[in-house]
C-alpha positions in Angstrom: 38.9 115.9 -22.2 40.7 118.6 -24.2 43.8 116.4 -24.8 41.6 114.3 -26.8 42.4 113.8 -31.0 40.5 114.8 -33.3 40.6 112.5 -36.6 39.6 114.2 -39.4 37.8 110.9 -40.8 35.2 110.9 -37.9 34.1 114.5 -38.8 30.5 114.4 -41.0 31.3 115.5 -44.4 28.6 118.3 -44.2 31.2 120.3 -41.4 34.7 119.5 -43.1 36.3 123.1 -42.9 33.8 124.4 -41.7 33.1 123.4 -37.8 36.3 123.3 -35.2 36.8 120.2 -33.2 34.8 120.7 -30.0 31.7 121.9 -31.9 31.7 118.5 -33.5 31.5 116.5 -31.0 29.0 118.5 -29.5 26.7 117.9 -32.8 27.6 114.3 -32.8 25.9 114.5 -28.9 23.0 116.3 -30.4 22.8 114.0 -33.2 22.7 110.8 -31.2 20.2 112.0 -28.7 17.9 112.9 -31.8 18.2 109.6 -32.8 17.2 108.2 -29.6 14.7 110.2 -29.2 12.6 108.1 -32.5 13.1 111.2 -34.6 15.1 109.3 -37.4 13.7 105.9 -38.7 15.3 102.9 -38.1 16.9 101.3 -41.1 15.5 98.2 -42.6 16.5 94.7 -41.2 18.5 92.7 -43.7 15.6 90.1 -44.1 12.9 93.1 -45.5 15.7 94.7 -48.0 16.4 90.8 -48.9 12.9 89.9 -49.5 12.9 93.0 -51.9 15.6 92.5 -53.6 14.4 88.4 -54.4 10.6 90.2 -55.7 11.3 91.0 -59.3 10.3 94.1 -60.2 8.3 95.6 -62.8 10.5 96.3 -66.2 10.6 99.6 -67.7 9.8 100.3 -71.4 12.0 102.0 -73.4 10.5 104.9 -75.5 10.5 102.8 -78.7 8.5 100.0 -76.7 6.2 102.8 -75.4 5.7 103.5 -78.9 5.4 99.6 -80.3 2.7 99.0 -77.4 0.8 102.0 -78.5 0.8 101.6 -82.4 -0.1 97.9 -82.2 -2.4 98.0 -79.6 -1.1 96.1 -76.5 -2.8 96.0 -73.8 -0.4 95.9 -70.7 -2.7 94.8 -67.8 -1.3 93.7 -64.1 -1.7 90.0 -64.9 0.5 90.6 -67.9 2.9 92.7 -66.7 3.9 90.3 -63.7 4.0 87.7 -65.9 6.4 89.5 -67.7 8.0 90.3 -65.1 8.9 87.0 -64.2 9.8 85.9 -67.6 12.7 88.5 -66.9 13.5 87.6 -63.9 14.1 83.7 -64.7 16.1 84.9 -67.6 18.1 87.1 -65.0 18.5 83.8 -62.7 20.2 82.1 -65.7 22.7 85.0 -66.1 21.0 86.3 -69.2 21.4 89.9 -70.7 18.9 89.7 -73.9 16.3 87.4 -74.1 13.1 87.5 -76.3 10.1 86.9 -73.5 7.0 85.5 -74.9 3.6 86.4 -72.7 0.0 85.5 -73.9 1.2 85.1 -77.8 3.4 88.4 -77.9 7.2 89.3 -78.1 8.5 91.3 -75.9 12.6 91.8 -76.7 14.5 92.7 -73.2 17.7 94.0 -72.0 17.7 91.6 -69.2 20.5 93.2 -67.3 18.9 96.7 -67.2 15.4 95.4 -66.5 13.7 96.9 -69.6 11.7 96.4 -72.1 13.2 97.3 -75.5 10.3 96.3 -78.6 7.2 94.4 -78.3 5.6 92.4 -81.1 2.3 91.3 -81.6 1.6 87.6 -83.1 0.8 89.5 -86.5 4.3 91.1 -86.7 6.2 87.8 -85.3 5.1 85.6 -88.6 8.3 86.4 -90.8 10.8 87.8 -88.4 14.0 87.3 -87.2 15.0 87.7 -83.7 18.8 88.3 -83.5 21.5 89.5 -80.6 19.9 87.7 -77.6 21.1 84.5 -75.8 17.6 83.0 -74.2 13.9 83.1 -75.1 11.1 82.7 -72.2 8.0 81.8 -72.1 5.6 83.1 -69.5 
């Protein structure tokens, strides 16, 4: 087997330049037969990263939102946040990427693409405004 080729490509990153051919195949060796072993988990099947993937996750709140919640007194409980949570997500399935998502009476202004929550409103605050540079509204 010492006529064999080594191809720089197979070598792990980690030993480039710094382990000689026949060491590296010897870690590969060691490196399967810990894998065997159950040392390392197995990776996810395609249907459990799929079903994750399709389960909209919670938003995140920007500072200033952080902010808007805590001045005006918003309560953010589960119910509300996966409802809010969906509202994004249905704007997402519509190709959306700013939508104004309306939950229990209050405003909540999203970057749909980034999966945050930019301002909230209460129904107080909503009576004269404006909402300008988004392209859908939700209600949830």
């Amino acid at each position: 087997m010492s006529d064999l080729i080594t191809n720089a490509a197979l070598i792990p990153p980690e030993t480039v330049g710094t382990v000689d051919p026949a060491q590296s195949r010897t870690t590969a060796a060691a490196s399967s037969s810990a894998a065997s072993s159950g040392v390392e988990q197995a990776p996810e099947s395609f249907a459990t990263v799929l079903a994750q993937e399709q389960t909209p996750s919670l938003p995140t709140f920007s500072k200033h939102a952080l902010e808007r919640l805590q001045q005006r007194g918003i309560d953010m409980d589960s119910s509300t946040l996966s409802r809010l949570a969906d509202g994004i997500g249905r704007a997402a399935e519509k190709g959306s990427r700013n939508s104004v998502v309306f939950v229990d009476g209050m405003a909540f202004l999203t970057s749909v693409s980034n999966n945050t929550v930019i301002t909230a409103l209460t129904p107080e605050r909503m009576q004269s405004h404006v909402f300008t540079n988004i392209d859908s509204a939700v209600v949830a």
